[in-house]
N, C-alpha and C positions, 0 to 999 in steps of 0.2 A: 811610935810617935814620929818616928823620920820619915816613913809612909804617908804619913796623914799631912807634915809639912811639906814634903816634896809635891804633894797633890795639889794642895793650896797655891802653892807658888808655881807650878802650871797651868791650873785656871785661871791665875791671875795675869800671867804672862799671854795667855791666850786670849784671853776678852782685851788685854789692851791692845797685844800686837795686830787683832783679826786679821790672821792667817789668811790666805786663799787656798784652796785649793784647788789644781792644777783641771781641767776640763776632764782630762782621761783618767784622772784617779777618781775623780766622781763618784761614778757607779762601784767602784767596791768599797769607798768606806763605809757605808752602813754594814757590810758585811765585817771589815776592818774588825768595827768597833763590835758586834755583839760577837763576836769571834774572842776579841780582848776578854769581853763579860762572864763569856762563859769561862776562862782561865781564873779569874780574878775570882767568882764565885765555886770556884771548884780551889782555888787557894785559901779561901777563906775558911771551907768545910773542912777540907785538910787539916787548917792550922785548928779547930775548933774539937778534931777527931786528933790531934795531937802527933800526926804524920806530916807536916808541911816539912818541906824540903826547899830551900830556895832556888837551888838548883832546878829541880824538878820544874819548880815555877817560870823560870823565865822562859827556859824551855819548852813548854806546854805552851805559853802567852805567844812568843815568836813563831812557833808552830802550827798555833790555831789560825795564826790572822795569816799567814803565805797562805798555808794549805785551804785555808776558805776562798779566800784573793784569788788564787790561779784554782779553784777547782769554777769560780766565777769566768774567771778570763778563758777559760778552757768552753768552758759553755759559749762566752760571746763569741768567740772564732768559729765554734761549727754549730750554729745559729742555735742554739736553747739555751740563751744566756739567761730569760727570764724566770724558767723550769729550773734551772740549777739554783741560780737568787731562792728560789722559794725552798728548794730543798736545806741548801744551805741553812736560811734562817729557821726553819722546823728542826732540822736536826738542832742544831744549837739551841732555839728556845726548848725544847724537849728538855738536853744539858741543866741550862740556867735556871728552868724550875726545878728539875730533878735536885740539884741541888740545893736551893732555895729552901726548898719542903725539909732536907736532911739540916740545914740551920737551923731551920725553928722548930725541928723538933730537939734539937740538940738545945737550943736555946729553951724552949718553954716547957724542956722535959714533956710533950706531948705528944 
């Protein structure tokens, strides 16, 4: 429940502040964020398979968004930053549905 209110009151805090974000962060947050997604969805499966760890979580969450971030910035420096972007988001949407599928099947017993 404290999750779910801390969420709320980040969206809210975000639609009113409307944030900028900085010209050179740009191009990684969409990586940023399905980075976040796929932690977020692989903590959910966890907690659903009875293994979540909180630990485990923030670490994984912090983890995924650097190491997607500079596997991006690594790419822009010796010119296939595009190639990387793509790799990045395939491997992670790969992740996010992989796990997805194991919610609903956890969920709908299917």
């Amino acid at each position: 429940m404290i999750a779910i209110i801390g969420l709320l009151i980040g969206l809210a805090v975000g639609f009113l502040a409307q944030p900028v974000v900085p010209i050179w962060l740009q191009p990684y947050l969409p990586i940023a964020v399905i980075a976040a997604l796929d932690a977020v969805f692989g903590g959910l499966r966890a907690y659903l398979d009875g293994i979540f760890n909180d630990k485990v979580f923030v670490v994984s969450f912090i983890a995924n968004v650097l190491v997607a971030g500079l596997i991006v910035f690594v790419g822009d420096q010796i010119g296939v930053g595009a190639q990387l972007t793509t790799a990045v988001v395939v491997v992670f949407g790969i992740r996010i549905f992989t796990n997805l599928a194991a919610i609903r099947r956890r969920l709908l017993k299917a």
